[in-house]
N, C-alpha and C positions, 0 to 999 in steps of 0.2 A: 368378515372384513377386518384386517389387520387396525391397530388405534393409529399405525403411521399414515394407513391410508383414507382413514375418518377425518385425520387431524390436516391431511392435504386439501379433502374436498370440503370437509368445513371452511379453510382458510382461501378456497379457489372462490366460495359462497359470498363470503364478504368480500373479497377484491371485487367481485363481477358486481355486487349489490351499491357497494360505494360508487365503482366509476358509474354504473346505470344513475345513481343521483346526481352527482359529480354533473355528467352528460344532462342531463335534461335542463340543469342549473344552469348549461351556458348556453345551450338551444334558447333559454327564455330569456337569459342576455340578450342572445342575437335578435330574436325574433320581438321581445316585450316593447321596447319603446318602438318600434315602428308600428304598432298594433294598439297599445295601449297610452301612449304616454299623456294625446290629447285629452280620454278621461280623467288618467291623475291629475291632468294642474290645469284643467276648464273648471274656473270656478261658477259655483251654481245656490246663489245662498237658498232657492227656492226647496232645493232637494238638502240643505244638512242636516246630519245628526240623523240620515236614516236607516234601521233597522236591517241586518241583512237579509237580502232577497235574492230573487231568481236576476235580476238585472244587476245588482250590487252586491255578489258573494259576502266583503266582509263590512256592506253597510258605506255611509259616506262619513267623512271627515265634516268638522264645523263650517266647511268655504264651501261643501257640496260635492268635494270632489270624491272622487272612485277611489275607496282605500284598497281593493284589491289590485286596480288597472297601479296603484301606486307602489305598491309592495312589486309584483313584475317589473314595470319601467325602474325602480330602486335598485334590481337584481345588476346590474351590469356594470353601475359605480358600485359597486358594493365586490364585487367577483374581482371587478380592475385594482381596486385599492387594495385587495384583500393578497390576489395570486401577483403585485406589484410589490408588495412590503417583502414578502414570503419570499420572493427572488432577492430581493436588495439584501434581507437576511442569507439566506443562504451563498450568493455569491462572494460576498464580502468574507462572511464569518468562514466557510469553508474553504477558499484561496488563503488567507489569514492564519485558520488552524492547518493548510498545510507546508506553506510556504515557512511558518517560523522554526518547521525543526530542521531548516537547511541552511538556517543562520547560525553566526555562533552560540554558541553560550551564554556571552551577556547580554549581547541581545537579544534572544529568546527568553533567558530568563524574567528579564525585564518588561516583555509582553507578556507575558503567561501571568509574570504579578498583577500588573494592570489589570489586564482580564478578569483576575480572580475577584479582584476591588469590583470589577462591572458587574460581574455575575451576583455578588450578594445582596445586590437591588432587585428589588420584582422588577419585572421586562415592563410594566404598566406603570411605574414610578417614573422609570427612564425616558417609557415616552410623552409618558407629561411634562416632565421637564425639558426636554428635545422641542415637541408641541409649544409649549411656552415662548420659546428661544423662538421658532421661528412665526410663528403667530396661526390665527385660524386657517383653516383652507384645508381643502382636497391631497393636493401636493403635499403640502404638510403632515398632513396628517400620516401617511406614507412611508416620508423620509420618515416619521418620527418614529413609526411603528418597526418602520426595516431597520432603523439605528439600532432600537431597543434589542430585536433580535441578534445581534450582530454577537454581541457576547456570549450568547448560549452557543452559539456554532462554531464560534471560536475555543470553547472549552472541547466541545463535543469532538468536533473534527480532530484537534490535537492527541485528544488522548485514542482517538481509531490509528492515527496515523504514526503514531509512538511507535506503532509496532511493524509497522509495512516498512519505517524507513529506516529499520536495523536488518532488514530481509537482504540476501545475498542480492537480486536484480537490483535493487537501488542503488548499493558501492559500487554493483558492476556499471552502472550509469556515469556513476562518479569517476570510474576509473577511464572509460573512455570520456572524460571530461565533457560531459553534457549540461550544459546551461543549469543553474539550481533551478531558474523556473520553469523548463525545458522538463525535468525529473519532476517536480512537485505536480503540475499540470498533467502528463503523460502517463508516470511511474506509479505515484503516492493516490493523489485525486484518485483515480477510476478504481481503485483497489478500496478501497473506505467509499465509496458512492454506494450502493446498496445498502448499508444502516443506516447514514446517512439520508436516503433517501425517504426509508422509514420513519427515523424521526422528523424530517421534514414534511414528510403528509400528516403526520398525528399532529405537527406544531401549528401547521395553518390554520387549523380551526381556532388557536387559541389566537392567532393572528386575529383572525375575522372579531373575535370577540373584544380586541384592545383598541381596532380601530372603530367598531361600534359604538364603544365607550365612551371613546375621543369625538365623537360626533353627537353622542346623547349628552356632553357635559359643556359643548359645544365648543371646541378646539377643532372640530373635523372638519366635517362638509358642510358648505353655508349657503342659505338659499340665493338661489333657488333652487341649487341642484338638492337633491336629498339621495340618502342612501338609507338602510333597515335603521341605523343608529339615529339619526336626524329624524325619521318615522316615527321610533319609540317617543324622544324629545317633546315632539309634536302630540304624538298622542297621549301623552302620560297629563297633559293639563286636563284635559276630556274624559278620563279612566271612568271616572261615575257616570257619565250619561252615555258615554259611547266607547264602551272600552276594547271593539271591536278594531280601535286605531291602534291598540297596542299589542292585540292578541296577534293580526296580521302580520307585521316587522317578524314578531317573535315566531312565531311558528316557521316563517321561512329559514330565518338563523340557525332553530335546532334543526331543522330538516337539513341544510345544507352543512351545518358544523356533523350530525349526525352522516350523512355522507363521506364527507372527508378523513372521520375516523374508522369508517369502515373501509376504506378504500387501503390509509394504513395499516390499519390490522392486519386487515389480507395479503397487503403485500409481504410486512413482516412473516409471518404464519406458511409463505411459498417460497422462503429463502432456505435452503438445503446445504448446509455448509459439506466443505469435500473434507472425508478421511484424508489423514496423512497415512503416507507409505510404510509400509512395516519395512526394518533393516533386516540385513543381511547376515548371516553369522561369517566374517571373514577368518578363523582359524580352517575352514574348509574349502576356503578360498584359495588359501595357502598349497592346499594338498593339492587344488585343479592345477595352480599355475605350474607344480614341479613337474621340468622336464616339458613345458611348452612355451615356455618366454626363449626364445634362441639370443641367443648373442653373449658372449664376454665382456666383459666389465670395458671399460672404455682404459687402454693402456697408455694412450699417443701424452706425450708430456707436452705439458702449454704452458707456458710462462704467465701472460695472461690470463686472468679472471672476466668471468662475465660480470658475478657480484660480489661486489668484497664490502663486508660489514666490519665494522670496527667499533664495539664498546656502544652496542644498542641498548637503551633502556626505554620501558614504556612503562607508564603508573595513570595514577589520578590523585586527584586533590579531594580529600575531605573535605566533608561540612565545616573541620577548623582549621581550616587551613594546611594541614596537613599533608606533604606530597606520599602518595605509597607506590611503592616500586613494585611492577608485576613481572617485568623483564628485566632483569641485572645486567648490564654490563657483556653480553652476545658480541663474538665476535668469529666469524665463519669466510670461509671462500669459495666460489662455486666454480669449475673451471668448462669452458666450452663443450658442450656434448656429452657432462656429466649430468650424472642423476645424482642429487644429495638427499639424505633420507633426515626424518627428524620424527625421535619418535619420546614418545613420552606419556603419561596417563592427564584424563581430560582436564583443565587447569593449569596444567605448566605451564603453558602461555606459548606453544605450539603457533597458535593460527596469529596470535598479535604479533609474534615474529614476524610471519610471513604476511599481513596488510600493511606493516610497516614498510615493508622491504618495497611492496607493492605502492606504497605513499597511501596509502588507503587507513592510515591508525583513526581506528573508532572513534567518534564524535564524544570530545568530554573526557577523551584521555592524552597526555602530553607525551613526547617522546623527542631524544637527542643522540645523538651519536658523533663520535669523531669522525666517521667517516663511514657515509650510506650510499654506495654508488653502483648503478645498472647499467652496463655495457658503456661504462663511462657517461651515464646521467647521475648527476646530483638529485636522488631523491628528497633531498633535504630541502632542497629549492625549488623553483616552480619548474616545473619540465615542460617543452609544449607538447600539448595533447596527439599533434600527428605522430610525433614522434614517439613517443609515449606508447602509442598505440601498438608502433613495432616492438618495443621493447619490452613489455609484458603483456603476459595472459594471465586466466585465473580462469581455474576448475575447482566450481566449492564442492562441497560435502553433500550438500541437500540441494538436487538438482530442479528439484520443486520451486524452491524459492530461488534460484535464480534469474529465472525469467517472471516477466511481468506477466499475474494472469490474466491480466485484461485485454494484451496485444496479441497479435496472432505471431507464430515464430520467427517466420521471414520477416515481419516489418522489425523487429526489434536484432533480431540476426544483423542484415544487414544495415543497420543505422553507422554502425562504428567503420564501415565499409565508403557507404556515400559521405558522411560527414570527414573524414580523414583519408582516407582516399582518394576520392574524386570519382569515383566509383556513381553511375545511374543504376536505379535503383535493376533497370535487367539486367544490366553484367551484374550485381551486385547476387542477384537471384540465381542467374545462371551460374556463376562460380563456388555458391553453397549447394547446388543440386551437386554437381562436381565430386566435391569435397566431402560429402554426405555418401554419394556412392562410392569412394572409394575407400569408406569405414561400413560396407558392406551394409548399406541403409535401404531396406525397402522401398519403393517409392517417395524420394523425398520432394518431389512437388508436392504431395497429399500432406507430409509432414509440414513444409513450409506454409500450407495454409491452417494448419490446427492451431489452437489454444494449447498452452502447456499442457491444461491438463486433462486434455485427450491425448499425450503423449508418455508411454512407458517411462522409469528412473533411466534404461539403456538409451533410448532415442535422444531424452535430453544431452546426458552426456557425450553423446556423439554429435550435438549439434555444438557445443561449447568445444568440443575438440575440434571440429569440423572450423569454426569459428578462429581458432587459433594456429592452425595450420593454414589458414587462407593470409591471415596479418602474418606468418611468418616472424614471431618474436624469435625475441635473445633469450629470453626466461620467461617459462610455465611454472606458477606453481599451482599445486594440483593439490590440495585441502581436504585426504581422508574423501578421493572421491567417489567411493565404493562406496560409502555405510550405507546408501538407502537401497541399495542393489542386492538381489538376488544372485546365488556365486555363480550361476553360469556367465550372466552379464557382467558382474564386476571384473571375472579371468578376462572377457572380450576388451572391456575400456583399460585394463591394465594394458593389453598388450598393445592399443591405439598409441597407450604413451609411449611404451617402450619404441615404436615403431618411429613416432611422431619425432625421439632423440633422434632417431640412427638419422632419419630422411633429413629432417632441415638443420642439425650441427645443432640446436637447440641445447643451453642447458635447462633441468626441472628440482623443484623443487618440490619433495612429496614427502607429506605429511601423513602420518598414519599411526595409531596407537599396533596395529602389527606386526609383530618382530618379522614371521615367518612369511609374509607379504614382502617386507622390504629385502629380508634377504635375499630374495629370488629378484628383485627388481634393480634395487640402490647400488653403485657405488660405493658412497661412504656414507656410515650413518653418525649421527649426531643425537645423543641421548638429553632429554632436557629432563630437568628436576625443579620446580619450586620456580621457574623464571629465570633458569640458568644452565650451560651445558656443561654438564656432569663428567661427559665421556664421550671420544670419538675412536669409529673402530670403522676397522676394512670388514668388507663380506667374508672374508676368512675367517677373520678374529668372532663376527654371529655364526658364523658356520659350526665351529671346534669350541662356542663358551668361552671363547679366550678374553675375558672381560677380567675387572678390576673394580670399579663401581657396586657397591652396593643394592645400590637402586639398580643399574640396570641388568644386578643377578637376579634381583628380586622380579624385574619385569620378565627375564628368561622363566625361572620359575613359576611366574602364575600362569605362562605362556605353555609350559612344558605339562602343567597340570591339567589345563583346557585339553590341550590336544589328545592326551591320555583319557580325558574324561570324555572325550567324544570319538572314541575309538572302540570297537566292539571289545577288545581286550581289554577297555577299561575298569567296566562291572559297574558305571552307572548310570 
């Protein structure tokens, strides 16, 4: 037996051991006080302080009453305040840590400080003081317990979600303008749920143990009700003569704290994170496409532009204030039914060009221009989102992350369909089965009901093309959409694009760090260096080396090196 598949059935052992305690814990909620509660609180001075026996497992309290029937009838306030705080935590603290990374900047920052102030209190300081403010009681004790939590979920969530809401499917949300709480909720949330989850069942125990606390120091529950912590209270005056009141509370507590961390464990210990895709080598790519991309460059002259950028810059601000420039001063033209190339090594600021273009510039960086405009939209200003919708698309890079992996394809396919369209969700379906088969797609009902990722790097991208052929934009840009593909699929989605120009007048905008890719495909390319464009050239001028630029001999060069060195004439 392999240690991966010891280390699975070990962790299946404790999932199934936690929920069986878990389970039995609230079967004796349900069942305890309608079976025992009369023994707990019938008092009986005749029978106190007695000995445990066959009638009284753990002996009687000082009034006479049944300290076991009381420990049972206890379990239910006790389960209710416990799995009550533990929601209040969790709901709050994780809507909270994911909702602020879709605010700006100063307002996130300004939560996330606060937080950090909350977080360096122990969670049992917070809720004494919480407890205090609102006085003894049940309820109280509660709210003060879920308050207290609220900060750890708030740190915790935030930093899971840090990373879900830089993922390709989130901006692509943001692009078809979908509510932030619409993404956080939908997008971010179910994506961060599973460790989340995790540390949520290991923290409840520590839950159960603060509201105990609050009820043995007496802020909590107040008689007459009692819960294990108000048991303890009660027993702990008695410890010498009968200390069978305090052993009782206690052993439920570790048995059911002991429950709940086994239930976490296991669950942690069953989570099987997925491999990422291996890339593609595109210099070989290159060699498929020659001589099967058909078509001549686009000749027809237009006066008008789709997109005309003028004097783009995107940077960020230092810690001192500092602004630093990643994009200089860009200025480009796209004309109807052209493909524009833009190539450059990884950092030149490639892709912030084109989110800009797209109004999509990354959260926490600034950007201005004289003039940023899509088929005559003002990128610079608010566009509305239907419209919007016609006027761009986006094919990223890592077709993994673009889609949410918690939705299934067609619901998230189709949302930018019924939302800006007016599209029901079965035309909505029926027009992506359509559009799907006619990029040569296997069964695309089976695909519309998978998860991303039961689906190939080629399938996705043919649903994001599919996708964008249905909205009929003005501008694709297409972001390096090969790298995680394999060259036989990446030749097929190259030629979707090329297909995707000739059919709808579209122009595209394609991004790629390969020469000998874009020659076969671009119009005109645009070489970038350091955050700025270096050199622009016709397909002729890549074709014959007819360049001038430094850098982009230096790029022919490492380019000319690869191909040589991945050719049997090479020698390596």
């Amino acid at each position: 037996m392999s240690e991966t598949t010891r280390r699975r059935r070990s962790s299946n052992a404790l999932f199934w051991a936690g929920s069986i305690v878990i389970a039995a814990f609230i079967l004796i909620a349900i069942l305890g006080p309608l079976l025992f509660s009369t023994a707990g609180e019938e008092i009986n001075p005749l029978e106190a302080r007695q000995q445990p026996s066959a009638e009284h497992l753990f002996g009687t309290d000082g009034f006479g009453r049944d300290i076991f029937a009381r420990v049972v009838t206890a379990t239910r306030l006790t389960l209710l305040l416990t799995f009550g705080a533990a929601v209040l935590s969790i709901a709050i603290g994780a809507f909270v840590g994911t909702v602020v990374w879709l605010l700006g900047p100063r307002v996130r920052g300004a939560i996330i400080q606060l937080n950090t102030v909350a977080v360096a209190f122990p969670a049992l300081i917070l809720a004494l003081v919480v407890a205090t403010i609102l006085g003894p009681g049940s309820m109280s004790a509660m709210i003060a317990v879920g308050a207290a939590g609220i900060p750890i979920y708030i740190r915790l969530t935030s930093t899971l979600a840090a990373k879900v809401v830089g993922e390709d499917f989130v901006r692509f949300a943001e692009l078809r303008r979908v509510p932030r709480v619409v993404v956080a909720v939908r997008h971010v949330l179910p994506n961060v749920a599973i460790p989340l989850s995790v540390a949520a069942a290991n923290s409840t125990a520590f839950t159960l143990v603060e509201l105990s606390s609050l009820s043995f120091i007496g802020l909590g529950v107040q008689a007459p009700d009692y819960d294990y912590g108000r048991m303890l209270n009660e027993g702990l005056a008695e410890m010498s003569s009968q200390p069978w009141g305090v052993f009782g509370p206690s052993i439920a507590m570790v048995l059911l704290g002991l429950g709940i961390l086994l239930f976490g464990d296991g669950l942690a210990g069953m989570i099987d994170p997925k491999a990422a895709a291996r890339a593609g080598k595109s210099a070989r790519l290159a060699a498929s496409l020659r001589g099967r991309i058909a078509g001549d460059p686009v000749t027809q002259e237009v006066s008008s532009s789709v997109v005309d950028v003028r004097k783009l810059s995107v940077g960020n601000v230092d810690q001192n204030g500092k602004q630093n420039t990643m994009v200089s001063d860009v200025s480009f033209k796209i004309r109807p039914s052209e493909i524009l190339g833009i190539v450059g090594e990884s950092g030149s600021g490639k892709s912030l060009t084109a989110m800009s273009v797209a109004g999509l510039t990354p959260s926490g960086l600034w950007h201005q221009a004289e003039n940023l405009q899509v088929d005559g939209q003002d990128m610079l200003g608010g566009v509305d989102p239907a419209v919007l919708a016609h006027t761009v698309s986006l094919v990223y890079q890592d077709p993994m992350a673009t889609f949410s992996p918690s939705l299934r394809m067609g619901s998230q396919l189709s949302d930018v369909f019924r939302r800006h369209l007016g599209w029901d969700t079965r035309r909505s379906y029926q027009e992506l089965e359509e559009a799907l088969k006619a990029l040569s797609t296997r069964d695309p009902k089976r695909v519309l009901k998978q998860f991303p990722h039961q689906l190939s790097g080629g399938l996705l991208q043919r649903c994001l093309i599919a996708q964008a052929l249905l909205l009929k934009p003005r501008l694709l840009i297409a972001d390096e959409p090969t790298t995680a593909l394999d060259v036989s699929v990446q030749a097929d989605v190259l030629r979707q694009i090329y297909q995707f120009r000739a059919e709808s007048n579209a122009s595209v905008l394609f991004i790629s760090h390969d020469l000998a890719v874009v020659e076969q495909l671009c119009d005109r390319i645009l070489v970038m260096y350091q955050g700025e464009f270096v050199e622009e050239l016709s397909t002729d001028q890549l074709r014959t080396r007819n360049v001038t630029h430094p850098y982009t001999q230096r790029l022919l060069n490492a380019a000319l090196y690869f191909e040589t060195a991945g050719s049997p004439e090479g020698g390596h």
